[in-house]
C-alpha positions in Angstrom: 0.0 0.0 0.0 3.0 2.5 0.8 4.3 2.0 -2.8 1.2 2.4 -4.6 0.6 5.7 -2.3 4.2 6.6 -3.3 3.4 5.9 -7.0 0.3 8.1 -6.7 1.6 10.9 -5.3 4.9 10.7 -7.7 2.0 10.8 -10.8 0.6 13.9 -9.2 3.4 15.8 -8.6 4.2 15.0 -12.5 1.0 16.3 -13.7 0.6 19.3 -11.3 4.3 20.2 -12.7 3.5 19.6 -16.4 0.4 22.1 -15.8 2.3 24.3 -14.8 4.9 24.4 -17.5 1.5 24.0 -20.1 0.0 27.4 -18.4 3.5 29.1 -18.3 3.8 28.0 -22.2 0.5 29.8 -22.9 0.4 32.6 -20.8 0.1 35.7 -22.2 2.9 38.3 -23.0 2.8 41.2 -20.7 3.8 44.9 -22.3 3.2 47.8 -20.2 2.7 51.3 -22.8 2.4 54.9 -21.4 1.1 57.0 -23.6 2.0 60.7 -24.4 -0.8 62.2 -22.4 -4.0 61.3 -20.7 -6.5 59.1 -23.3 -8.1 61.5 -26.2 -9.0 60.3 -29.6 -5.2 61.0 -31.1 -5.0 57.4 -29.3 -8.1 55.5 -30.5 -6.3 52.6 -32.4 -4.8 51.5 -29.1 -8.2 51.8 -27.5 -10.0 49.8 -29.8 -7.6 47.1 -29.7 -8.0 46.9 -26.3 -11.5 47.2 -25.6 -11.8 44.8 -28.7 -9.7 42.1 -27.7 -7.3 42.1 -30.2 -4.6 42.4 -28.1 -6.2 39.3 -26.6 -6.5 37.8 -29.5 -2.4 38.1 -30.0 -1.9 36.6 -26.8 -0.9 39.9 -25.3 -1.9 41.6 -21.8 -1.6 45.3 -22.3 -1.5 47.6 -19.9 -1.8 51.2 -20.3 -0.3 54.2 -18.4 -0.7 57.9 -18.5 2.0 60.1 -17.5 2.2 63.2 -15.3 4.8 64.3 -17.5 4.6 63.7 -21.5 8.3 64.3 -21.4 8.8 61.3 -19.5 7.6 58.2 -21.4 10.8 57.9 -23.7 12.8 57.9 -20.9 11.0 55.4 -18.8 12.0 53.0 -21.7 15.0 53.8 -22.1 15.5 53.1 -18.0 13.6 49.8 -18.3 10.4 50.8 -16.4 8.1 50.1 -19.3 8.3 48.6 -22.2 6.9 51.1 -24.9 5.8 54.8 -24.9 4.3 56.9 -27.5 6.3 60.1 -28.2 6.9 62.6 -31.1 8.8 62.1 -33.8 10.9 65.4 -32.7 11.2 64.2 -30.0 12.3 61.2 -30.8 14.9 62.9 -32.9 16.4 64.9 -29.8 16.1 61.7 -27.6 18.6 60.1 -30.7 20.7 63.0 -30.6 21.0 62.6 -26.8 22.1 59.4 -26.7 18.8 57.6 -25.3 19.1 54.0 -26.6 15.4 53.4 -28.1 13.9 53.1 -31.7 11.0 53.4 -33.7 8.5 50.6 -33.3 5.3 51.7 -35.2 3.8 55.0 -36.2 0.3 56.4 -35.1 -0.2 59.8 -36.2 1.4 59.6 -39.4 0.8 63.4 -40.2 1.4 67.0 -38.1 -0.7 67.6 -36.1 0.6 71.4 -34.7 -0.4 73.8 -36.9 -0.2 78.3 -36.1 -3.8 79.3 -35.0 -5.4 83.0 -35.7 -8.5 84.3 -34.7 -10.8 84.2 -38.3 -12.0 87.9 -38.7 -10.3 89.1 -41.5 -6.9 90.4 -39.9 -4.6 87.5 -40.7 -5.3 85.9 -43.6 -1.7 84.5 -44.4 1.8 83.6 -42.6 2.7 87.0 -44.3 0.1 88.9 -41.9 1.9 88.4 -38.6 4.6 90.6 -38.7 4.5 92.4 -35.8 1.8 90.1 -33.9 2.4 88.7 -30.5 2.4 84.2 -31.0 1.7 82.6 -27.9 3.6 79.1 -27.0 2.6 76.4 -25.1 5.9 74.5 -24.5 9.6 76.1 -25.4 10.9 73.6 -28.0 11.0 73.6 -31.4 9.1 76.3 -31.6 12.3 78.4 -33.5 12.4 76.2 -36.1 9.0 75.4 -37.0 7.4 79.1 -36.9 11.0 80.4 -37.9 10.6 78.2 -41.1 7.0 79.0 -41.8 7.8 82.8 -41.5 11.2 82.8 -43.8 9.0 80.6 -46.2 6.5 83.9 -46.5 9.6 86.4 -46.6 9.5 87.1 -42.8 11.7 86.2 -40.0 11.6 85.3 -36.3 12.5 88.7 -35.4 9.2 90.0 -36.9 7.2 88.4 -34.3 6.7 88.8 -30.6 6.6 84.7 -28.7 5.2 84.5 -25.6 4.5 81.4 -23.2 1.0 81.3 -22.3 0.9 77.6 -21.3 -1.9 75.5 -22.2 -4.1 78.2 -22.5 -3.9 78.4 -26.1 -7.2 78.6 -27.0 -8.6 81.2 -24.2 -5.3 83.3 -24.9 -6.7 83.5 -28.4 -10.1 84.2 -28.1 -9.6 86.3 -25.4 -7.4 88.6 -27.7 -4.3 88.1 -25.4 -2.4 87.1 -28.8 -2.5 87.3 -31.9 -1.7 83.9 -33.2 -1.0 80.6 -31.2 1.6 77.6 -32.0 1.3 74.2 -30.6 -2.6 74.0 -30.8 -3.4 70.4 -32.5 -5.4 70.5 -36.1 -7.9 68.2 -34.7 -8.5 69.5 -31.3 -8.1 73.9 -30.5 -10.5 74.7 -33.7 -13.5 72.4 -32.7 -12.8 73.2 -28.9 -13.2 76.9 -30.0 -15.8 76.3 -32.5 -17.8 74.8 -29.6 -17.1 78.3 -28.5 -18.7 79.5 -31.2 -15.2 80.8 -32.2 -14.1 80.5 -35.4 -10.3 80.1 -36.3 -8.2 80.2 -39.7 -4.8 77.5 -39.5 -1.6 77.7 -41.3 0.2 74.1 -41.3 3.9 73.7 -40.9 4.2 71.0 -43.9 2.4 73.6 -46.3 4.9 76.5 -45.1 8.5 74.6 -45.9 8.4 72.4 -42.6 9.2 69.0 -44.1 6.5 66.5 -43.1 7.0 64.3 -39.8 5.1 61.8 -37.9 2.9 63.4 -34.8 2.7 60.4 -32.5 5.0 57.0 -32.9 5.7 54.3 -30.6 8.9 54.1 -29.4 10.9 50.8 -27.3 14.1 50.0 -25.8 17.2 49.3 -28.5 17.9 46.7 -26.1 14.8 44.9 -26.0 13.7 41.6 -25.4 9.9 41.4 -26.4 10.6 41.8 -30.1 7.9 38.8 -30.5 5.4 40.9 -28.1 6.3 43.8 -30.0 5.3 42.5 -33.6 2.1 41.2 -32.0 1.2 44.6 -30.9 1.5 45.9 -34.1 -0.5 43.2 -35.8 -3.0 44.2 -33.2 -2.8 47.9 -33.8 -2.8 47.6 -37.5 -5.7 45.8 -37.2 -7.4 48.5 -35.0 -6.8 50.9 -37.1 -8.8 49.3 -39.7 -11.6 48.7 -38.1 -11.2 52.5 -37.3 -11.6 53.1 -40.6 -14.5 50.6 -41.9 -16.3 51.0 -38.7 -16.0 55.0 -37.8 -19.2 55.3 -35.4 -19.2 52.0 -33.8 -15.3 52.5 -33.2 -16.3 55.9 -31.6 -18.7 53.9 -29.3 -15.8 51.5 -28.5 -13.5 54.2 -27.8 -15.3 56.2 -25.7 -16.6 53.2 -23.3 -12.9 52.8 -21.9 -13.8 55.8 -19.6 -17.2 57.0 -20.4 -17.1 59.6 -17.8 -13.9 61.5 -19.1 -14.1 60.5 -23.2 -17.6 60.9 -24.0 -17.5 64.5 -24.8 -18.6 66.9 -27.5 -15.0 67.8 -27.9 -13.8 64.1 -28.4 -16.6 63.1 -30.6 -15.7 66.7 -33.1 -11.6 65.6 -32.3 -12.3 61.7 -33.2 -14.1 62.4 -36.6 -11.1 64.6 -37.8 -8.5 62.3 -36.5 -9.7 59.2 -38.4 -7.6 60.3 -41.1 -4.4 61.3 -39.7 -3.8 57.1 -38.0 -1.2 55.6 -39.5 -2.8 52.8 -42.2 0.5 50.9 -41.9 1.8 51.3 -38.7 5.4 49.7 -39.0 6.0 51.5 -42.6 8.6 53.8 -42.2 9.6 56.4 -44.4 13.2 56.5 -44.4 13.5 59.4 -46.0 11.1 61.5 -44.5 12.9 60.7 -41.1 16.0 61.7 -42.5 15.0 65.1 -44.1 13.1 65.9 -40.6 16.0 65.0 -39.0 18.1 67.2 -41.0 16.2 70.1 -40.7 16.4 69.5 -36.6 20.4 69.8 -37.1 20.3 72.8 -39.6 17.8 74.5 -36.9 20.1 74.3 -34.2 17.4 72.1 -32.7 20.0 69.4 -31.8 23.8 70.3 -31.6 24.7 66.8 -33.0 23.7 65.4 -36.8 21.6 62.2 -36.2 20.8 59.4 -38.9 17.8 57.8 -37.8 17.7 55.1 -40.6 18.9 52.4 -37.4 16.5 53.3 -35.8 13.1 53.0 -37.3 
């Protein structure tokens, strides 16, 4: 009787173990991604994969963060604390030039998204008009060369302009009349927030004033990484998103907004996600080389970064 109790117990150690193994074998990939900012639309094809269960589908367990600071997602990848983080392409290109060890992963925003904002009453009716207006500023950053380059591309220059921080009181600054003209405001979000207003507003984009084209929002992850398998599964998952997106506009919306019903389902949101549906990236792991390299360029001629950068590695 001993042995056959010994034989039994030895049988269910085996199988308890080979469970295990079995459930470890099958368990789900973990990736932790902190967005840019709090959820808005500008994030919708991660959304709907989520609330979707694509990433499910891809055997992946996503978790997603929002930062305090939307300077600090690239660098909590580079230090290991998560493993992806959407970030600008400019920025990306200074985090390159600074020696931060991450690259390019997939794209989301695949077009600008900053564009100068004027009050639409007949005063400024080009790039040419703002000499001697007052251009408010959310954030100091590339500010220099982005409006610098729009103004020399109308025959002006920095100096004709008056640049002022206003935070992120863009929009109030400009209705109130506090500036003329604002930069940083986002295509899809300051015009409808102001329309709601009943504001209107005339924009002048960067890429239409000799600005070469970038990417608004990409994903970045760790040079070093280890979940390249993960990694291509979220991107299957977001590409997939991202069609739905498209084929599905209004029932996508519904999906989007019942992540957080209480903070998404706005007026603003709904305007933002209908003019954002175009601006997601159709083929998020595309890269265009040479786009990144021109933009890139452009950073180094602008004194943006002290150092050339080749981002071609990287992407």
């Amino acid at each position: 009787m001993p042995r056959i109790i010994a034989a039994r117990f030895k049988h269910i150690l085996f199988a308890t173990a080979l469970l295990t193994i079995t459930s470890q074998a099958y368990a789900n990939d973990k990736l932790t991604v902190m967005l840019d900012w709090f959820v808005n639309p500008n994030h919708g094809p991660i959304i709907i994969a989520q609330q979707q269960g694509l990433f499910k589908q891809e055997g992946l367990d996503v978790t997603i963060q929002e930062p305090a600071d939307p300077t600090l997602p690239p660098k909590m990848v580079a230090a290991g604390k998560v493993d992806m983080a959407v970030t600008y392409e400019p920025n990306f290109v200074m985090d390159l030039a600074q020696g931060l060890p991450l690259k390019r992963s997939a794209t989301l925003i695949a077009t600008p998204l900053n564009t100068i904002l004027t009050l639409d009453n007949g005063k400024i009716n080009s790039v040419q008009d703002l000499k001697g207006k007052t251009v408010g500023i959310a954030v100091a950053g590339t500010e220099d060369a982005m409006v610098g380059t729009m103004l020399r591309h109308s025959g002006l220059k920095l100096s004709d302009i008056k640049m002022v921080n206003v935070g992120w009181n863009l929009s109030a600054s400009l209705a109130s009349g506090k500036v003329d003209a604002v930069w940083g405001g986002l295509r899809n979000f300051e015009p409808n927030q102001l329309a709601i207003e009943k504001v209107k507003v005339k924009a002048f984009y960067p890429e239409e004033h000799g600005v070469p084209s970038y990417e608004e929002l990409i994903f970045v992850v760790s040079q070093n990484s280890k979940k390249t398998a993960a990694i291509a599964k979220f991107n299957h998952a977001l590409t997939l998103a991202t069609q739905y997106i498209v084929n599905h506009p209004d029932q996508a919306w519904n999906s989007f907004k019942s992540y957080n019903p209480k903070t998404l389902d706005t007026q603003l949101n709904q305007h933002a996600w209908a003019d954002t549906l175009t601006r997601f990236a159709l083929r998020p792991t595309a890269a265009d080389v040479q786009g990144y390299k021109a933009f890139a360029d452009f950073m180094y001629q602008n004194k943006v970064i002290k150092t050339a950068v080749d981002p071609t590695p990287y992407l």
